[in-house]
C-alpha positions as a Markdown table, in Angstrom:
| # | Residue | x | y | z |
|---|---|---|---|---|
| 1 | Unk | 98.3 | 87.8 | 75.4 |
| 2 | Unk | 99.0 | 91.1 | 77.1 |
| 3 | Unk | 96.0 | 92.7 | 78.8 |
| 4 | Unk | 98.1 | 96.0 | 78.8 |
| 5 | Unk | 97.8 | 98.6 | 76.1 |
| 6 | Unk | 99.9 | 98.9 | 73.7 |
| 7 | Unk | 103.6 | 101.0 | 75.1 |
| 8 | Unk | 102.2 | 100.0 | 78.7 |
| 9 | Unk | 104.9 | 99.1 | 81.1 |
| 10 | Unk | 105.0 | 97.3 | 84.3 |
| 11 | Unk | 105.6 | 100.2 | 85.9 |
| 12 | Unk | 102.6 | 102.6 | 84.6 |
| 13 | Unk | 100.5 | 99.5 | 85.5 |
| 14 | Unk | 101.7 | 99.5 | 89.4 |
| 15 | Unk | 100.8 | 103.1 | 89.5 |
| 16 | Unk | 97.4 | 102.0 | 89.5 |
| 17 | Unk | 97.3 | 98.7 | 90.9 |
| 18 | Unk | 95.5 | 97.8 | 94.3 |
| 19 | Unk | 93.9 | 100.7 | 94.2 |
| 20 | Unk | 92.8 | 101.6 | 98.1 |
| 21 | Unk | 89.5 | 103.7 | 99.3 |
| 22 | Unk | 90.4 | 107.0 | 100.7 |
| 23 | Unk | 89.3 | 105.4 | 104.3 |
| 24 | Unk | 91.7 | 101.8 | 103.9 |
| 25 | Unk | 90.5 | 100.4 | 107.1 |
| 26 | Unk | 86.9 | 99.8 | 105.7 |
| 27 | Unk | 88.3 | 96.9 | 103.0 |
| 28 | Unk | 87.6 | 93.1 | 104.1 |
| 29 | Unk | 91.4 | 91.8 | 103.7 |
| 30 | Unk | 92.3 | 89.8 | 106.2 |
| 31 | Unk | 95.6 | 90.6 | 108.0 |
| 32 | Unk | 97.8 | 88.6 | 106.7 |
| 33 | Unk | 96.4 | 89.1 | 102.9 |
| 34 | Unk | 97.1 | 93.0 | 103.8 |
| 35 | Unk | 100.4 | 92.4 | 104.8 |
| 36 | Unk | 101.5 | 90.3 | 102.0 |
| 37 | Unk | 100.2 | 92.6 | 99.8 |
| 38 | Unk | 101.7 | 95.9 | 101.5 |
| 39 | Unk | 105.2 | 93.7 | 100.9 |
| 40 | Unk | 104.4 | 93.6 | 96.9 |
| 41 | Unk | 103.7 | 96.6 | 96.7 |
| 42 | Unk | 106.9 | 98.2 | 98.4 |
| 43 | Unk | 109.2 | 95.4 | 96.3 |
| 44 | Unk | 107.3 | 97.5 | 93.3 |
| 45 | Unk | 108.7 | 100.4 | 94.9 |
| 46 | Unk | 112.0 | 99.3 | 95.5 |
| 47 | Unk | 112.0 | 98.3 | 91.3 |
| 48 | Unk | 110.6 | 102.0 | 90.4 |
| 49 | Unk | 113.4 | 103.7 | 92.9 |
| 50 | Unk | 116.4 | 101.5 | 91.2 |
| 51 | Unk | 114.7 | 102.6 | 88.0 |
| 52 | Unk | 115.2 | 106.2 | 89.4 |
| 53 | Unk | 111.3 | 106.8 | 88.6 |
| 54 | Unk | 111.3 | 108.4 | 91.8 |
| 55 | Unk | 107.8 | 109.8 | 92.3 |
| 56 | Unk | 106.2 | 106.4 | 91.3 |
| 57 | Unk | 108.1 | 104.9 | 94.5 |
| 58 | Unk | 106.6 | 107.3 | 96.5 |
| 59 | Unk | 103.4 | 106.7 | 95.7 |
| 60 | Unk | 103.6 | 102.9 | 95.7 |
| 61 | Unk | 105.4 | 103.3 | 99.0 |
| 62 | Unk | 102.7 | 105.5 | 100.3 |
| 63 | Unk | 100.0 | 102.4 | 99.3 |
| 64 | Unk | 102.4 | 99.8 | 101.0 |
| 65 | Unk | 101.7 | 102.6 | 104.1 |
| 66 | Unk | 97.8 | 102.2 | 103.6 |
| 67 | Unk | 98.2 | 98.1 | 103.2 |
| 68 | Unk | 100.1 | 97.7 | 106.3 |
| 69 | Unk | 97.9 | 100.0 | 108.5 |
| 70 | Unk | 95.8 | 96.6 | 110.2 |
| 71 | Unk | 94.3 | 98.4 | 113.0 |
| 72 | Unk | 93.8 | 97.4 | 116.4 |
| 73 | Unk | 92.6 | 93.9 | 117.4 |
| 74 | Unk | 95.0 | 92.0 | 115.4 |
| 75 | Unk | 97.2 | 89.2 | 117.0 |
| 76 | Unk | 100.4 | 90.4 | 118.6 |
| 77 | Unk | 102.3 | 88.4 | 115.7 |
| 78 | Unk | 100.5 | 89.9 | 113.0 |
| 79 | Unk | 100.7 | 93.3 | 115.1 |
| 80 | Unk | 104.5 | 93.1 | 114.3 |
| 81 | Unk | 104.4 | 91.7 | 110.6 |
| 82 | Unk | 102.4 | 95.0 | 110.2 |
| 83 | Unk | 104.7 | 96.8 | 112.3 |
| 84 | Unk | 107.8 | 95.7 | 110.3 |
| 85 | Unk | 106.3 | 96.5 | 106.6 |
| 86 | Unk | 105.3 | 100.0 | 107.6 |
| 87 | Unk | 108.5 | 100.7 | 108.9 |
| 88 | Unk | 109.9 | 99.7 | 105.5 |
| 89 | Unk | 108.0 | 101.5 | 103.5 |
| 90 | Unk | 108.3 | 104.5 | 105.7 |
| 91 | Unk | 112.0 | 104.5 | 105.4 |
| 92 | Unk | 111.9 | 103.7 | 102.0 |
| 93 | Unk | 109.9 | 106.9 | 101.7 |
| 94 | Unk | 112.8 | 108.9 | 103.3 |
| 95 | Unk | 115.2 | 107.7 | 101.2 |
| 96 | Unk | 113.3 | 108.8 | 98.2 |
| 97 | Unk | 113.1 | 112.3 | 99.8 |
| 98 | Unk | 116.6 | 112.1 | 100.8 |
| 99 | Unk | 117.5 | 111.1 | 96.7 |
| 100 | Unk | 115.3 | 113.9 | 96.1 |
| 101 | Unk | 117.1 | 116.2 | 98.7 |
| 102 | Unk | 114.0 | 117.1 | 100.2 |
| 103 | Unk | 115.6 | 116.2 | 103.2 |
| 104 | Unk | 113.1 | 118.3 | 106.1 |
| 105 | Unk | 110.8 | 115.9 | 104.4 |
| 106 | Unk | 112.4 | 113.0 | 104.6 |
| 107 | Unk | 112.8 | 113.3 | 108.7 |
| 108 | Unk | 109.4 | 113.9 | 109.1 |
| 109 | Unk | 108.8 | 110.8 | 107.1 |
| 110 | Unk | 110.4 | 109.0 | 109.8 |
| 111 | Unk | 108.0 | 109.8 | 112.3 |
């Protein structure tokens, strides 16, 4: 059975899926759990921007942002993992913006 109301897609339930506290750093995931999860969340992304549902890949982008932001103290290793997902979704991001021709936006997203 379907836990998901009835006319629910996959895609309205990402919207509110992993659900992060305002302050992100203050959750228990380890590292690695953060960054696995950070790379689900931007593949969900990727599946809303080919969808063209553009401002549910921004959002879901922004939470792969929150996911991948570890802190300091982590393992050089992990450091990188982190490193390479936020850079994903960040650029991700900007292409969104870019589709959207928001494209001040999208170079600040960069940063």
């Amino acid at each position: 059975l379907d836990p998901r109301p009835r006319g629910s897609t996959r895609m309205e339930g990402a919207v509110n899926m992993g659900k992060l506290p305002k302050d992100a750093s203050s959750l228990t995931l380890d590292h690695r759990c953060r960054i696995e999860a950070s790379s689900w969340i931007r593949e969900e992304g990727n599946n809303a921007f080919n969808s063209c549902h553009m401002l549910l890949a921004m959002r879901l982008y922004t939470k792969a942002l929150s996911y991948a932001a570890i802190g300091d103290g982590a393992p050089d290793h992990v450091a990188k993992l982190a490193e390479e997902s936020r850079c994903r979704a960040l650029l991700n991001r900007a292409m969104v913006l870019l589709r959207l021709k928001m494209y001040e936006d999208a170079a600040v997203s960069c940063r």
